[in-house]
N, C-alpha and C positions, 0 to 999 in steps of 0.2 A: 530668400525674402519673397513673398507673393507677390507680383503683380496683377495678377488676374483680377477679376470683379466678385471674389466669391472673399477677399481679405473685408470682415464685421468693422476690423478699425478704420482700416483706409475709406470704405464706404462711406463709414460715421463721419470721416474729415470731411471726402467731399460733398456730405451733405451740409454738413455746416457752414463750408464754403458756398454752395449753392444759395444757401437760405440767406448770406451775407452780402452776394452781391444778387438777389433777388433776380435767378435764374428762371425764365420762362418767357410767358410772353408780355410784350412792352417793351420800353423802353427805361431807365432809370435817369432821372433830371441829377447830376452831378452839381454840385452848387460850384461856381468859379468867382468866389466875391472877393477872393485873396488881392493883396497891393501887387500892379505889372509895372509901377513904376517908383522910383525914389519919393521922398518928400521934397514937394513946391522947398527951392531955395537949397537940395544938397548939390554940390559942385562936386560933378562927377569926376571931374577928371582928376581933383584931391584925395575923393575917396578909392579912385581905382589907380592910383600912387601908393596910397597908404597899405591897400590889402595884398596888393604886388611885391611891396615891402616886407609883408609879414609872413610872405611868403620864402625867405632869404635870399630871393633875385634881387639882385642889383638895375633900380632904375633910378634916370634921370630925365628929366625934363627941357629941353633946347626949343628954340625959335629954328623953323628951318632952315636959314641961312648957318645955323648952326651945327645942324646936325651933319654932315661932311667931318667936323672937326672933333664931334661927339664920338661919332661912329670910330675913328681912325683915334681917339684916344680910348675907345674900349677894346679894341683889338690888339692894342701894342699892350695894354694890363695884361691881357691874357697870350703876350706874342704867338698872335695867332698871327700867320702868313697867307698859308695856305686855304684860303675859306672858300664854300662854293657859294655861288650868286645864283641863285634860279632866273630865270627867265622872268623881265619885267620888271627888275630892280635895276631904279635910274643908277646909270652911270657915274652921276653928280652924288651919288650917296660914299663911293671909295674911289672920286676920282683923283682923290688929295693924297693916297694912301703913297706915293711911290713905287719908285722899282721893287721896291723889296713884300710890294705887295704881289702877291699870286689870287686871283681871280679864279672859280675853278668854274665852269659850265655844267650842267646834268643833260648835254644833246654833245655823242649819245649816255644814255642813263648809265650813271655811275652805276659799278657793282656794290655790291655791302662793303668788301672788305677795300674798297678804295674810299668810300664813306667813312669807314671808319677809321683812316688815316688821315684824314685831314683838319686841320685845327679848328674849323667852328661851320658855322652855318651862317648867311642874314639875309633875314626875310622880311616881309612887312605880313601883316594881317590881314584878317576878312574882315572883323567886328573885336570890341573886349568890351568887358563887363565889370563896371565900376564896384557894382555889391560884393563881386566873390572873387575879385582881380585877376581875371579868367582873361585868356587871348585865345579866338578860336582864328585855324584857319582852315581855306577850304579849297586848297590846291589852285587856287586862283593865283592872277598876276603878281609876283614879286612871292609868292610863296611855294611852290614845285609841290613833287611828290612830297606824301605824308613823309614816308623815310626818310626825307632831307632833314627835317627837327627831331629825329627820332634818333639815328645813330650818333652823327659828331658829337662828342664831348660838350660843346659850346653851340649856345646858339644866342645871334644876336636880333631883339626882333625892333623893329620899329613899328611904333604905335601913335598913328594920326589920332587930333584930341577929337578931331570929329568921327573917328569909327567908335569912339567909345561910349556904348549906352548905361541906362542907369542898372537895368536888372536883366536874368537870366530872358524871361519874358519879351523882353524890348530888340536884347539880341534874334533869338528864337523868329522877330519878324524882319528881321533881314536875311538869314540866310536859309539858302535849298536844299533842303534835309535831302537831296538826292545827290546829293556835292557828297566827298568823303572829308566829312571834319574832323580836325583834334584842337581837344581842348584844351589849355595847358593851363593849371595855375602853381608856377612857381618851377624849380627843374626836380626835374624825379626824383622822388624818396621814397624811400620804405622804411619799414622796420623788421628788424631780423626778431628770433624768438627772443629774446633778451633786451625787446624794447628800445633796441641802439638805431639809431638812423642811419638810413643806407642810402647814398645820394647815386644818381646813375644808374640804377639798376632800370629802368623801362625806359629811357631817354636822359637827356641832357644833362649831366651833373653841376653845370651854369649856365644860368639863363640870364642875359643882359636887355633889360626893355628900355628904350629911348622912345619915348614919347615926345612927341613933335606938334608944336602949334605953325599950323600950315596956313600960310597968306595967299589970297589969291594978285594973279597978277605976274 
């Protein structure tokens, strides 16, 4: 194959390329009149229930005082034991769970293959995104390294009503695109060549989101 500058086709493309984003001098006015937020009156936090759902993560919705009891009945569904806690995640979130609960830490940093041994992960979030039922996080407090949501089988996340905006856009102005984020919506799937869904293959084959309306006080 040519690379060089002497290939008639290639030249033709990138001329056309050129001519298409008006290659020279100036600038070009991009127009940005698109919608950055829901409509006046949707209740985000329904809609980013519902697209969470339609994602086949299992979520629910608790009063904080609740979630301790939330948390500790999604983990005996999946008799997860062994789960790691990153750094940052209140103690009042598993402290109901008992003896038979194992706590794991990442100081010092889990390997892969200890990762991959252990029954789940629970983290909280940076932001989520009600339009596309997206959880980003961004290795901030209560969420550790990317590979903590990325290896275990299980990951459970907790999601305050108040991190949850209306669109892509609205998250986009909360967080530090110099942070390393992941986005997740729903647990990992693919499809193999025969259009069959393949769960677990890039991360988590269950994702549990507990969504929490937080009181102050």
């Amino acid at each position: 194959m040519t690379t060089g500058g002497s290939d008639p086709a290639r030249n033709a493309v990138l001329e056309r390329i050129r001519a298409a984003l008006g290659d020279g001098p100036g600038t070009i006015d991009i127009p940005r009149a698109y919608e950055t937020v829901l409509p006046a009156g949707t209740d985000t936090v329904d809609r980013f229930h519902e697209r969470v759902a339609d994602y086949r993560a299992n979520v629910r919705r608790v009063d904080d005082t609740q979630l301790p009891a939330a948390i500790a009945t999604v983990l005996a569904g999946h008799d997860a034991t062994r789960v790691v806690v990153p750094s940052g995640v209140p103690e009042a979130w598993f402290g109901m769970l008992g003896s038979g609960f194992e706590p794991i830490t990442d100081d010092p940093p889990l390997t892969y293959l200890e990762l991959d041994a252990v029954d789940g992960v629970l983290t909280g979030c940076a932001v989520a995104i009600a339009e596309t039922g997206t959880i980003v996080l961004d290795a901030g407090p209560a969420q550790g390294r990317r590979v903590l949501s990325l290896l275990p089988d299980l990951h459970v996340c907790v999601v305050a009503t108040d991190q949850i905006v209306g669109t892509v856009a609205e998250a986009l102005g909360r967080l530090d695109p110099s942070r390393p984020l992941t986005w997740i919506s729903g647990p990992s799937a693919t499809s193999d060549i025969e259009l069959r869904r393949v769960e677990g293959v890039h991360g988590p084959r269950r994702l549990e989101v507990v969504i929490v309306d937080r009181h102050e006080g």
